[in-house]
N, C-alpha and C positions, 0 to 999 in steps of 0.2 A: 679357259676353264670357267668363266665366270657363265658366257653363255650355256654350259652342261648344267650349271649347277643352278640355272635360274628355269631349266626346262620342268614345266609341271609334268605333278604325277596324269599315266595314261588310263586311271581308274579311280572312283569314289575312294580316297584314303580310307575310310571309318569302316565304311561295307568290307571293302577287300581285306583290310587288316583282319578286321572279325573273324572272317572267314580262314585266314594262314593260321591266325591267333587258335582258334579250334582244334585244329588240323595239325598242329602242333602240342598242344596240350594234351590230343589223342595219343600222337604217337608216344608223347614222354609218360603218360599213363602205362601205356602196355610194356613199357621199356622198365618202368617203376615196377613193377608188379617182378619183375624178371631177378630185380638186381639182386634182394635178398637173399634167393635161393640158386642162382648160378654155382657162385664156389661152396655152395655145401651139396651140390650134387658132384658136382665134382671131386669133393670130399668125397664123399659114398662110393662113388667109384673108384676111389683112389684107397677106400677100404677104411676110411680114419686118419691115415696121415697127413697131416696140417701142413704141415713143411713139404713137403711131396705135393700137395695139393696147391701153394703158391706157387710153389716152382711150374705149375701146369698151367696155370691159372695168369700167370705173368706172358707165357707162348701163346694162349687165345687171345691173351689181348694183343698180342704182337701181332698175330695173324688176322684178328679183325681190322688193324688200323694200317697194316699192308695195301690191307683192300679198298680203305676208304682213302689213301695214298695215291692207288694208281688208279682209283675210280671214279673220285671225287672231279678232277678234271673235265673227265671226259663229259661228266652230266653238267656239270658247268658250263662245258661247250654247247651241248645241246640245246639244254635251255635258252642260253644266247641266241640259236638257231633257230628253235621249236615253237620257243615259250617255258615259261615257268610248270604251268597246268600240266603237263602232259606226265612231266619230269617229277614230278610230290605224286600224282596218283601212279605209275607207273612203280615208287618206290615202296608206297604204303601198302598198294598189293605183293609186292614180292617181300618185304618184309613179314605181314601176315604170313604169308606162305610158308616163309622160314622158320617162325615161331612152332607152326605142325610138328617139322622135321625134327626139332629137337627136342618137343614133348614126345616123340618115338623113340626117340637115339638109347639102342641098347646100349653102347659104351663110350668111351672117350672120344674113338675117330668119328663116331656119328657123331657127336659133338660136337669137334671141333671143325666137321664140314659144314654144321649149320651155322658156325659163327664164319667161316669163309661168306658161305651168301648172305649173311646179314651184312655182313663189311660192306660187301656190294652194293646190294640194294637199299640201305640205311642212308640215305643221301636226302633227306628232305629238307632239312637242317638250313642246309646251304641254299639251297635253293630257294626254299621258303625266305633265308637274307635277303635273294635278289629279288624277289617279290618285295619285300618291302621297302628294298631300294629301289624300284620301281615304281613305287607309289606314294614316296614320301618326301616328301622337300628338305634337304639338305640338314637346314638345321635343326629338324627333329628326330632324326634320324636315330639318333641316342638313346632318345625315350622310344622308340618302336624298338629297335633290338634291345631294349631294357625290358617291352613288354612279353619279347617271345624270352626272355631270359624268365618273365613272371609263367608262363604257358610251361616253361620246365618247371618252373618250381610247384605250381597246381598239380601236375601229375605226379611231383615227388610228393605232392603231403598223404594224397592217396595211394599210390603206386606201390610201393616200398611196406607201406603197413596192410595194405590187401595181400600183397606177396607172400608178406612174413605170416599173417594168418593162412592163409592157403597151405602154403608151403611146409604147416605144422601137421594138416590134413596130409597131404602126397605132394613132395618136391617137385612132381611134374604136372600138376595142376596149374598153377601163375603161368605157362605156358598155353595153355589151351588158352586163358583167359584172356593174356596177351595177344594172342592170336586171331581172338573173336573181335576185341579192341582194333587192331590193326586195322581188319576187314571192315568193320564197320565204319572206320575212320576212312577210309580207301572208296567206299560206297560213299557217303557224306561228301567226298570234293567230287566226285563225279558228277552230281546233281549239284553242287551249291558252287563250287569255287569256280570263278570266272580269270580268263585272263588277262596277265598283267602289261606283258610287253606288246605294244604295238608291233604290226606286221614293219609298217615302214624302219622300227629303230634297231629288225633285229637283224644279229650279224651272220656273216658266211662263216659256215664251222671250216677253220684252221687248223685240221686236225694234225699240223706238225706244232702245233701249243695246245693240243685235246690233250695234255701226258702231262705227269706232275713234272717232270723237268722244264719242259716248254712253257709250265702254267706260269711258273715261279718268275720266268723270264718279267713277267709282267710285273712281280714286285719289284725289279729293279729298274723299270722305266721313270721313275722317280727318286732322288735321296730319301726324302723322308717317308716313301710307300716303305722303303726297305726296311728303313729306322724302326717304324712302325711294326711290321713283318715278324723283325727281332723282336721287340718288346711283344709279342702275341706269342712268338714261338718259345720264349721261355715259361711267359704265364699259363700256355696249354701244355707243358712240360709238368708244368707243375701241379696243375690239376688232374693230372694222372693220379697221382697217390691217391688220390680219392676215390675212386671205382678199381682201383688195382689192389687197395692192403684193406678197406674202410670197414669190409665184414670179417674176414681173420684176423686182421690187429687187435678190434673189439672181443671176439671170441676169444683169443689167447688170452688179452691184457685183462680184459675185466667180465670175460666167460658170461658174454652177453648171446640168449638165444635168438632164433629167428625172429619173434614177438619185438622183442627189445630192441633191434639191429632195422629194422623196419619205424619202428616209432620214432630212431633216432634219425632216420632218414627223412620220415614226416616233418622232422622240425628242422631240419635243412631244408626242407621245400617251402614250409609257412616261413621261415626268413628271407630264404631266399624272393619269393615272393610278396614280403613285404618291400624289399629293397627296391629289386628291380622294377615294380607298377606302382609304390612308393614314392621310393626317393630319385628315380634314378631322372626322371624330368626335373623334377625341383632342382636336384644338384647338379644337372648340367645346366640350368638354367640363370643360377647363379653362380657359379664358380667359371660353366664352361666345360669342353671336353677334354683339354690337360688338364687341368687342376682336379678333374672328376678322375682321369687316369690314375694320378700320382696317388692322390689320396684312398682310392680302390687296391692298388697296390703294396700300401704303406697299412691298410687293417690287413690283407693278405697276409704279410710279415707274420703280426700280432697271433693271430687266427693260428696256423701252422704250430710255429714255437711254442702257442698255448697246448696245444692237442698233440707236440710230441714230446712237450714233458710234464703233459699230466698224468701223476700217480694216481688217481683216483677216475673214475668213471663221470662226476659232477665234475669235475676241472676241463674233461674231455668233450661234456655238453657244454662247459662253456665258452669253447671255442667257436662255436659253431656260427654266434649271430656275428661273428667277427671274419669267418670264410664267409656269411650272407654279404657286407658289407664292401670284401673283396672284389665281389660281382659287381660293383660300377664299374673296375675298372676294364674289362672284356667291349661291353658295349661302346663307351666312348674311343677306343680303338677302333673297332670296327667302323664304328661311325667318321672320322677323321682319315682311314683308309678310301670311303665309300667317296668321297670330298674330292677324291684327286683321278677319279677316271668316269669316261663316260655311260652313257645306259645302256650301250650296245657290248658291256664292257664287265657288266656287274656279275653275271654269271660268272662268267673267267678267274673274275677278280674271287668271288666264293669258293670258285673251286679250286682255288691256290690256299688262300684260308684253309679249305677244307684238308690239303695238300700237308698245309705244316700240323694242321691237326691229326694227319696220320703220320707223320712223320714223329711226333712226341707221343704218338700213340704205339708205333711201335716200339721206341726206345723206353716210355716210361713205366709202360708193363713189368718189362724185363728189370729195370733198374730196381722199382720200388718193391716187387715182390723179392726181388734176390736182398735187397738190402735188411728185408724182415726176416728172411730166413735167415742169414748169415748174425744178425743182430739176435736173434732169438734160439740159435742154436745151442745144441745142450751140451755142445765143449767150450762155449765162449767160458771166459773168467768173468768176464761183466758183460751182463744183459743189459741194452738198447732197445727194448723196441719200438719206440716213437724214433726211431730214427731215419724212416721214410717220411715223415711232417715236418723234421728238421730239415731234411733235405732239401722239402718244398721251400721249408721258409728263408732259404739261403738261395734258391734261385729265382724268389720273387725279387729279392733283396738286389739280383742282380740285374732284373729286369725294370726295376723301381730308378735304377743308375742308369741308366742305359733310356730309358723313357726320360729323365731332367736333363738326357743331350738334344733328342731328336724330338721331343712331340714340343713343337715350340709354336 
């Protein structure tokens, strides 16, 4: 291993990152713009009903991450085979694309077809990792996926509150917008973004491990890939609650409107992106990438518990810079994964990530919006409803245990 991990990057680190770094902040922009106003069209069409409207709302997320489940692999493979390049423009257009179809969608099922092809073509993400494992040297690796963690966070400080303005004009506007972003993001790597993997390093597509079952094979070529694997797949579990309850929880619990529900998004994104282009080099630099894990996981905890039993709306913003601080511990996993296979490998490697990331995408839809409805229903005898934030913070708590075995 030691010769994989002493191979230099096949491209100007600074230049190439700049350019994913972009191209990534685009696409989280257009995605930002979206989030606000998704479950309240959904609302709308669902006529008002809140409860009827998670309950619906929890099945798009299951069907979007079905898609990025059994699709994430496959572009995984690709990429290993293709290149990185081909694989982010190829997705940034059909996502564009997508965003059209559901500023159209008369009703639910036109809806919930355009979240089918975003599932699909929503793959940048991943890819955009193996790019930067591509051009990163081992032990910086932390602070690079720290800084596409800051590239989310940039387009959530705008994303989210353009949205919620928009979306106060005509709910299907942040869609056009989104749309125009995409494309213009999609044009932008076509003329700028160069590629990453060398012809010589890339591999033969496999495509009996192109499949999330086959991909996953790969996390257990190792103990500690696996270790690791677990400790990711509870942490992306749990970050579900957040894009699945984070605009109806706040509507019910503290009858925050689209304005309000977007601001609060914006300062998820300004922490979050203090943290991760912040802290996230410094604290791996002196702690390291276990002790950055542990302690990422251990404000997760804090973060959650704070924001499902806050009675008040300020109790619930103050959770927030404590989920931002949660976010070291993502990267330095990743980073500690990327450690243990080679560069012919790293695509693969993303699109099994990518893998359990649909894999808690499907289940945590369903979980944390059922768990709001049934907590907020109007026969309970005692109302719950932070009781999807407790959830979370009970299965970081699990994943925090389960990380002091294996990340050693």
């Amino acid at each position: 291993m030691a010769s994989i991990d002493e191979a230099p990057p096949v491209a100007p680190t600074r230049a190439a990152f700049a350019f994913v770094f972009a191209t990534v902040m685009l696409d989280m922009l257009a995605l930002g713009i979206m989030v606000p106003v998704l479950p309240r069209l959904v609302v709308e069409l669902e006529h008002g009903d809140i409860a009827s409207a998670a309950s619906i709302t929890g099945v798009f997320g299951f069907a979007w991450a079905a898609m990025q489940f059994f699709f994430a692999p496959v572009l995984g493979a690709l990429s290993d085979r293709y290149g990185r390049r081909p694989v982010i423009l190829l997705s940034n257009f059909g996502v564009g694309a997508d965003y059209v179809f559901m500023a159209l969608a008369p009703n639910l099922a036109w809806l919930f077809v355009g979240r089918i092809i975003n599932g699909i073509t929503s793959a940048s993400f991943p890819t955009a990792s193996a790019y930067i494992a591509d051009v990163t040297p081992p032990e910086k690796r932390a602070e690079k996926f720290g800084m596409l963690g800051a590239a989310f966070g940039l387009g959530f400080i705008l994303g989210p509150a353009v949205g919620g303005t928009l979306g106060q004009i005509d709910l299907r506007l942040p869609f056009w917008v989104a749309a125009g972003l995409s494309l213009v993001n999609a044009a932008y790597g076509y003329f700028i973004l160069p590629e990453s993997l060398a012809k010589e390093k890339r591999a033969k597509v496999a495509w009996h491990l192109a499949n999330p079952f086959g991909s996953l094979k790969l996390l257990r070529s190792h103990p500690a890939l696996v270790g690791l694997a677990t400790v990711s797949l509870l942490y992306f579990l749990a970050h579900e609650s957040l894009p699945s309850v984070f605009v109806l929880y706040s509507d019910y619990r503290y009858g925050w409107d689209e304005k309000r529900v977007g601001l609060a998004l914006a300062v998820v994104g300004v922490c979050t992106t203090v943290v991760q282009a912040g802290l996230m080099g410094m604290t791996v630099k002196k702690l390291g990438e276990r002790k950055a894990l542990l302690v990422g996981l251990f404000f997760g905890v804090i973060g959650f518990g704070l924001m499902g039993l806050a009675s008040s709306s300020m109790l619930f913003v103050a959770g927030i810079p404590f989920i931002a601080l949660w976010g070291l511990a993502g990267p330095s996993a990743q980073a500690l994964m990327t450690r243990r296979i080679g560069a012919h490998e790293q695509g693969r490697l993303q699109g099994a990530i990518g893998s359990l990331q649909g894999i808690t995408g499907m289940i945590g839809p369903l979980v944390f919006t059922q768990a709001l409805a049934s907590a907020i229903h109007a026969q309970r005898d005692v109302s719950l409803p932070g009781a999807p934030f407790l959830l979370a913070s009970l299965l970081i708590v699990a994943s925090l245990l389960w990380a002091l075995r294996v990340a050693r």
